[in-house]
N, CA and C atoms as a LAMMPS dump frame, in Angstrom:
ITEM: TIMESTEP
0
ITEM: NUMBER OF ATOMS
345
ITEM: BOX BOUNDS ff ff ff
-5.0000000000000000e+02 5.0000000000000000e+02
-5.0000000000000000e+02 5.0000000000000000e+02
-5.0000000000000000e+02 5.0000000000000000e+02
ITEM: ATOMS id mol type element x y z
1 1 1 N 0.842 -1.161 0
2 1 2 C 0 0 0
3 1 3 C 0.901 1.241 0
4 2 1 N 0.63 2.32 -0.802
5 2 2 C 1.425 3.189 -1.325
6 2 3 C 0.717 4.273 -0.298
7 3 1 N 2.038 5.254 0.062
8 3 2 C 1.783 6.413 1.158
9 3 3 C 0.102 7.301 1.238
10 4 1 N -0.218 7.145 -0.732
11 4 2 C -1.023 8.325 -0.711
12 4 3 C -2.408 7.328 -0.417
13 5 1 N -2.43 6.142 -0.658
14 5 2 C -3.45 5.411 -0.767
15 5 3 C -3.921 5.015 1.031
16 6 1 N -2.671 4.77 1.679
17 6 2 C -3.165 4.701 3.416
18 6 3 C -3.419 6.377 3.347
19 7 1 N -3.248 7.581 3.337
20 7 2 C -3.63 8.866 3.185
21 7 3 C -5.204 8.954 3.381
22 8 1 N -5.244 8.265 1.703
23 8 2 C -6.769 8.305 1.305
24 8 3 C -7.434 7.213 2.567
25 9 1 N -6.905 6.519 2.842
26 9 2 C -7.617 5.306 3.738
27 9 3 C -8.34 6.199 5.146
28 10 1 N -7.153 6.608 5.765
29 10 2 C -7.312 7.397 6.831
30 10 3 C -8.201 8.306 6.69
31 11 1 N -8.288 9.39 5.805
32 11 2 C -9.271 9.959 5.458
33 11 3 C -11.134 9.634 5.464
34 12 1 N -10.971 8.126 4.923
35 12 2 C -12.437 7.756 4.574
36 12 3 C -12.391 7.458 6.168
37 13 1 N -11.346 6.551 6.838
38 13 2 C -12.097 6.334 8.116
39 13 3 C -12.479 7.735 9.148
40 14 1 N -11.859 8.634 8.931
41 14 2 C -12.147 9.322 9.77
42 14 3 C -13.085 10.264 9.411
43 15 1 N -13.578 10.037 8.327
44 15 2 C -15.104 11.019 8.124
45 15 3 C -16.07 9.672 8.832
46 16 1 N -15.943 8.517 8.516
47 16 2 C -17 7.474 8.884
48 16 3 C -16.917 7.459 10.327
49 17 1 N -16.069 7.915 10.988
50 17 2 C -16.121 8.157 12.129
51 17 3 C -16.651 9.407 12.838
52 18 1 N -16.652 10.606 12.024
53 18 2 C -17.431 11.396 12.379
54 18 3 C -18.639 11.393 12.514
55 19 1 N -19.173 10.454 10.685
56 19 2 C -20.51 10.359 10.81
57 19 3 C -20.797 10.063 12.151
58 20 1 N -20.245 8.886 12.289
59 20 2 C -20.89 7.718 13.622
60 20 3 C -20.914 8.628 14.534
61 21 1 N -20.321 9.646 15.175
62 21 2 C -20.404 10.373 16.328
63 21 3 C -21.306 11.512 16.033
64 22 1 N -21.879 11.918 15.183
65 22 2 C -23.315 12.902 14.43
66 22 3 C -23.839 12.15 14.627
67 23 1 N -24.394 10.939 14.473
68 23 2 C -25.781 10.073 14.022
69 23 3 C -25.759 9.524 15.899
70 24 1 N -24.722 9.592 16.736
71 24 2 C -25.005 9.423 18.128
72 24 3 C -25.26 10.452 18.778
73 25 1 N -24.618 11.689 18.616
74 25 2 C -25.585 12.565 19.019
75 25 3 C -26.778 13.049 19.134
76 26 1 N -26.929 13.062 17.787
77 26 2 C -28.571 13.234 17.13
78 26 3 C -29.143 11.862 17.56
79 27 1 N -29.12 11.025 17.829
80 27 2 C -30.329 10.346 18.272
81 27 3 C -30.049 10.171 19.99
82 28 1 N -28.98 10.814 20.692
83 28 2 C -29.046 10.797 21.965
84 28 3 C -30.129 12.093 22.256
85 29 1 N -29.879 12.993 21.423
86 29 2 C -31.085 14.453 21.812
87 29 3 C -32.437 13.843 21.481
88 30 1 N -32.502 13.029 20.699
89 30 2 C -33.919 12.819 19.934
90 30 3 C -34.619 11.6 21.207
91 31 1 N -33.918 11.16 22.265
92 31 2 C -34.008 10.157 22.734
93 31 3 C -34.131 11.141 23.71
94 32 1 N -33.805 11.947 24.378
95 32 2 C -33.892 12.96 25.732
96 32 3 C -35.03 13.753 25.596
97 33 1 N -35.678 13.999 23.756
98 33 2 C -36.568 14.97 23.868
99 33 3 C -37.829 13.967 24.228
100 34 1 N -37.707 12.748 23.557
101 34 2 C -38.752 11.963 24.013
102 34 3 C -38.971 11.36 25.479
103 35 1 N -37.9 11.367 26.008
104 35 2 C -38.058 11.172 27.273
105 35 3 C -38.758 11.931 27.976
106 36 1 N -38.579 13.091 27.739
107 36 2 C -39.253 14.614 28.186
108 36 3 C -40.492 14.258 27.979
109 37 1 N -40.64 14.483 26.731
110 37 2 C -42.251 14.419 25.754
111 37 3 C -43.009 13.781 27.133
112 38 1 N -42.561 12.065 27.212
113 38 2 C -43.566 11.331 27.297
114 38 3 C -43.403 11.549 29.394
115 39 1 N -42.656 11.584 29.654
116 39 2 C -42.455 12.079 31.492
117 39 3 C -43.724 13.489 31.601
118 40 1 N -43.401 14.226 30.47
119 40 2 C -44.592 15.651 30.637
120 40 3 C -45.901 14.72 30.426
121 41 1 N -45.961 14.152 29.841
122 41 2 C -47.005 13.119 29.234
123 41 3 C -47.76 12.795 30.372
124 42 1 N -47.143 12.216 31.141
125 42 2 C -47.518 11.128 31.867
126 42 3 C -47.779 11.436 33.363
127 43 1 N -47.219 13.313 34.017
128 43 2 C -47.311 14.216 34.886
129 43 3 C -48.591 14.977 34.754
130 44 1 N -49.093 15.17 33.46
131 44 2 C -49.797 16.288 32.94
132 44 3 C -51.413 15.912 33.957
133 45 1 N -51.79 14.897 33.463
134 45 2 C -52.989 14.099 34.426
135 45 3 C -52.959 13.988 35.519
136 46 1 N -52.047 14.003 36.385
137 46 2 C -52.065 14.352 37.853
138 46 3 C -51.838 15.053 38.435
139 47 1 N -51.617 16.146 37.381
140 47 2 C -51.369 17.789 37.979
141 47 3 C -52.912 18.078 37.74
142 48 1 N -53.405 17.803 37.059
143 48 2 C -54.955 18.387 36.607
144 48 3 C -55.651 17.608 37.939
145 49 1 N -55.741 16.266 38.501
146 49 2 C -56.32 15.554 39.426
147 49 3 C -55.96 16.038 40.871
148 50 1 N -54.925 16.689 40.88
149 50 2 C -54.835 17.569 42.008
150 50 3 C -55.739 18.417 42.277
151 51 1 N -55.861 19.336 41.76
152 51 2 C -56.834 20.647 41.83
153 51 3 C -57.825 20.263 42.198
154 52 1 N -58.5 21.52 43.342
155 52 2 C -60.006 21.467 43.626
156 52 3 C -60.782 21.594 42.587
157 53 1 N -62.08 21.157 42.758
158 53 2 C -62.739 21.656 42.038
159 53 3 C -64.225 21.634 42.751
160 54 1 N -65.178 22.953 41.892
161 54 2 C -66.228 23.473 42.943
162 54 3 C -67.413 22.982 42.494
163 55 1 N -67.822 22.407 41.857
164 55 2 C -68.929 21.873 40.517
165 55 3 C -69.529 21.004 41.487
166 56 1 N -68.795 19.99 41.689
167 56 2 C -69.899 18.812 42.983
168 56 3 C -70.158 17.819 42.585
169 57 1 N -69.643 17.491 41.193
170 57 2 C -70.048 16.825 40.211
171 57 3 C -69.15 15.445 40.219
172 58 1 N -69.431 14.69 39.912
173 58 2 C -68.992 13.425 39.602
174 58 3 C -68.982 13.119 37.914
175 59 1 N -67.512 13.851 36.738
176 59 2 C -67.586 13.76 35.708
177 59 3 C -66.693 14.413 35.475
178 60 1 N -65.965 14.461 33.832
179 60 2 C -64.736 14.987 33.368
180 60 3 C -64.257 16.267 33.611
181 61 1 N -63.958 16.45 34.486
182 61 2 C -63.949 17.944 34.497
183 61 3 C -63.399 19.019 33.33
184 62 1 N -64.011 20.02 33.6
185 62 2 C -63.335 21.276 32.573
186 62 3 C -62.92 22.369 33.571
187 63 1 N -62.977 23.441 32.791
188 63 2 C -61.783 24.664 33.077
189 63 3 C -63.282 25.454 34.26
190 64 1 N -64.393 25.264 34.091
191 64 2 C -65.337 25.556 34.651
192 64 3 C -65.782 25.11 35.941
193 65 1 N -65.144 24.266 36.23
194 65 2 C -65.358 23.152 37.321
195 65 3 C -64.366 23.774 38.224
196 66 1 N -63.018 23.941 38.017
197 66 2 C -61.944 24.536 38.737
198 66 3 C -62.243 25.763 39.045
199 67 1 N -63.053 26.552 38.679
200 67 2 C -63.5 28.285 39.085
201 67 3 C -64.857 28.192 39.967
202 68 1 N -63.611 29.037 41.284
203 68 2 C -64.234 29.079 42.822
204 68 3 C -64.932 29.997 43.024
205 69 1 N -66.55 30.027 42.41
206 69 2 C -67.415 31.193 42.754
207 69 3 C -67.232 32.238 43.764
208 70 1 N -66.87 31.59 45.005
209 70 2 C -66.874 32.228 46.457
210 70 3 C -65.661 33.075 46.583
211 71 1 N -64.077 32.844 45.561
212 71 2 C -63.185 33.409 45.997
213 71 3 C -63.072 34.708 45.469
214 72 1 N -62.437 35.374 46.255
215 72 2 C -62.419 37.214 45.78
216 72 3 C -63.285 37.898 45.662
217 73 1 N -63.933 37.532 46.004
218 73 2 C -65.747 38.292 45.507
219 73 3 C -65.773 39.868 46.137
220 74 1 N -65.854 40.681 45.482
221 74 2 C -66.042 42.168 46.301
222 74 3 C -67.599 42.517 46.552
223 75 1 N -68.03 43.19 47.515
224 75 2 C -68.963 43.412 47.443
225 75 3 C -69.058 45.127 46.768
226 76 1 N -70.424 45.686 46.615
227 76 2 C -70.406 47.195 46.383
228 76 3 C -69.734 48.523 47.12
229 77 1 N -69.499 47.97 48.615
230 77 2 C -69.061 48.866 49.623
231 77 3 C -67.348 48.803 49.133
232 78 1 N -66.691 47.887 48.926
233 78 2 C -65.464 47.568 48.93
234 78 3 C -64.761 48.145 47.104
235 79 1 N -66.118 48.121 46.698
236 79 2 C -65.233 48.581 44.359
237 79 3 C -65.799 50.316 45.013
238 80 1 N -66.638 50.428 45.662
239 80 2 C -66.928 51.823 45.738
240 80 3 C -65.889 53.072 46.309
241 81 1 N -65.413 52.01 47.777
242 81 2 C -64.507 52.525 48.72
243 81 3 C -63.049 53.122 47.79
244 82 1 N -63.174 52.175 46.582
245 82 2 C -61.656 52.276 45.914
246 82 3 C -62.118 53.69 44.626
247 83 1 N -63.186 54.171 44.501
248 83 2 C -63.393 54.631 43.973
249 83 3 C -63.221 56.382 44.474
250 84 1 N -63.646 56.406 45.713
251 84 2 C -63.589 57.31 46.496
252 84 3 C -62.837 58.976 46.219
253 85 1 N -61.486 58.778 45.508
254 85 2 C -60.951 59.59 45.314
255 85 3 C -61.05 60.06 43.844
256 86 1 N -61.653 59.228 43.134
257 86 2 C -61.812 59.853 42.078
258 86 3 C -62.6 61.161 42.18
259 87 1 N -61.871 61.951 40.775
260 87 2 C -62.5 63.219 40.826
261 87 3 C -63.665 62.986 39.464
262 88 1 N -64.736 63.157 39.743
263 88 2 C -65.91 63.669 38.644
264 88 3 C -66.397 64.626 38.211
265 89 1 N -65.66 65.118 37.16
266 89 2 C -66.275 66.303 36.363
267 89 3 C -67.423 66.819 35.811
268 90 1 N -68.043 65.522 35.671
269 90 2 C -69.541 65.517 34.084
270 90 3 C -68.618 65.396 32.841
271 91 1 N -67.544 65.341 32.691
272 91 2 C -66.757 65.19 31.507
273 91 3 C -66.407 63.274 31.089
274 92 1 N -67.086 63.366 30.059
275 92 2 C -67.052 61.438 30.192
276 92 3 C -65.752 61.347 30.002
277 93 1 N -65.427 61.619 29.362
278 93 2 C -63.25 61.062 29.202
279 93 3 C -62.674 61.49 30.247
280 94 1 N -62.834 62.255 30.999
281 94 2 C -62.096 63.078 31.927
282 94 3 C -62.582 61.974 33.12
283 95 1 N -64.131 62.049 33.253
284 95 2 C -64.606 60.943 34.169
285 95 3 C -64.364 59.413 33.882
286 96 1 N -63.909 58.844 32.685
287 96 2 C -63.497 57.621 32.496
288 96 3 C -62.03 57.461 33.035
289 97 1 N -61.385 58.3 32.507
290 97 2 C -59.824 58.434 32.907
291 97 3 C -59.747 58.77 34.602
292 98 1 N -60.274 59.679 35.081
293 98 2 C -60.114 59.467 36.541
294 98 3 C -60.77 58.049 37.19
295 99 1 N -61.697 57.445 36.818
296 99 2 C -62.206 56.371 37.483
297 99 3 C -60.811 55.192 37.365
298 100 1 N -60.797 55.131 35.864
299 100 2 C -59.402 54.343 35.215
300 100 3 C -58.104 54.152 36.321
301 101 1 N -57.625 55.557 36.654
302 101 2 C -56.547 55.614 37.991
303 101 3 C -56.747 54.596 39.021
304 102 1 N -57.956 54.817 39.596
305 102 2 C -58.384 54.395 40.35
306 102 3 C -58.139 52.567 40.45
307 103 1 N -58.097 51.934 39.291
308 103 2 C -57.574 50.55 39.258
309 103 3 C -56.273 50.407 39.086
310 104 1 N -55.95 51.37 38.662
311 104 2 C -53.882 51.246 38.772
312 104 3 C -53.827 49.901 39.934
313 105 1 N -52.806 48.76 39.465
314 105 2 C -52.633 48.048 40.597
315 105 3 C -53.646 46.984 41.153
316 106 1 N -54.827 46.842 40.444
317 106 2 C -55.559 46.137 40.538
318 106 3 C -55.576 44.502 39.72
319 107 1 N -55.646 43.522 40.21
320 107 2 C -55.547 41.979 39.479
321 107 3 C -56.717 41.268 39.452
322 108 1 N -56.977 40.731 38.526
323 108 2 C -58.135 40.275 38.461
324 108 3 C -57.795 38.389 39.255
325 109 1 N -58.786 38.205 39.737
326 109 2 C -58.57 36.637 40.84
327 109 3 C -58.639 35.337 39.478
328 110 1 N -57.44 34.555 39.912
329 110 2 C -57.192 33.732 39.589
330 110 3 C -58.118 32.734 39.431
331 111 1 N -59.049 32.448 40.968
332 111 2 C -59.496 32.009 41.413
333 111 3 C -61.399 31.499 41.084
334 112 1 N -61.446 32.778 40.782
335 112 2 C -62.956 32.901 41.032
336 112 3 C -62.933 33.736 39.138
337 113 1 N -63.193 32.933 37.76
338 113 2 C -63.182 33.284 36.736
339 113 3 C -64.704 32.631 36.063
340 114 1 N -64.897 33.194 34.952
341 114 2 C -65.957 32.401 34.107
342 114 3 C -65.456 31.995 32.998
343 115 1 N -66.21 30.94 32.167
344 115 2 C -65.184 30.541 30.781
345 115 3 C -66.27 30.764 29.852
């Protein structure tokens, strides 16, 4: 075997060796994403079976079932109280925009939603 021909030899093996270390990578990620996939998979249903739910019902639940009528509830004395400082002109924009301030900082409850 002539110098240039082991050359060429070495050459082919060491691309076929690269391949081989590409085609193990790529299916070690493709093998981690599925691992993922199917672990989220298989968590997803007992994160949902955790949660309360307010319905009473005996059946599949939905996103409706999990929303707690009773929580956060304001009454009129309490949206009014926050209202208090607004200034009212008779000017509707002027009176929309001052009422508007007035919720600066305000979140709507997690808890207690409709769908």
């Amino acid at each position: 075997m002539t110098q240039r021909e082991l050359l060429m030899e070495t050459v082919k093996l060491n691309n076929k060796h690269k391949r081989k270390k590409r085609w193990y990578r790529i299916v070690s990620v493709l093998s981690a994403i599925v691992v993922f996939c199917t672990t989220y998979a298989l968590i997803l249903p007992a994160i949902t079976m955790t949660n309360d739910t307010y319905c009473g019902l005996e059946h599949e639940h939905t996103l409706q079932c999990y929303s707690n009528p009773e929580a956060d509830v304001e009454t009129p004395v309490q949206w009014e109280k926050t209202m208090q400082n607004a200034e009212l002109l008779s000017l509707k924009g002027k009176d929309t925009a001052s009422i508007a301030k007035t919720q600066l900082g305000y979140t709507e409850s997690y808890k207690n939603y409709m769908v």
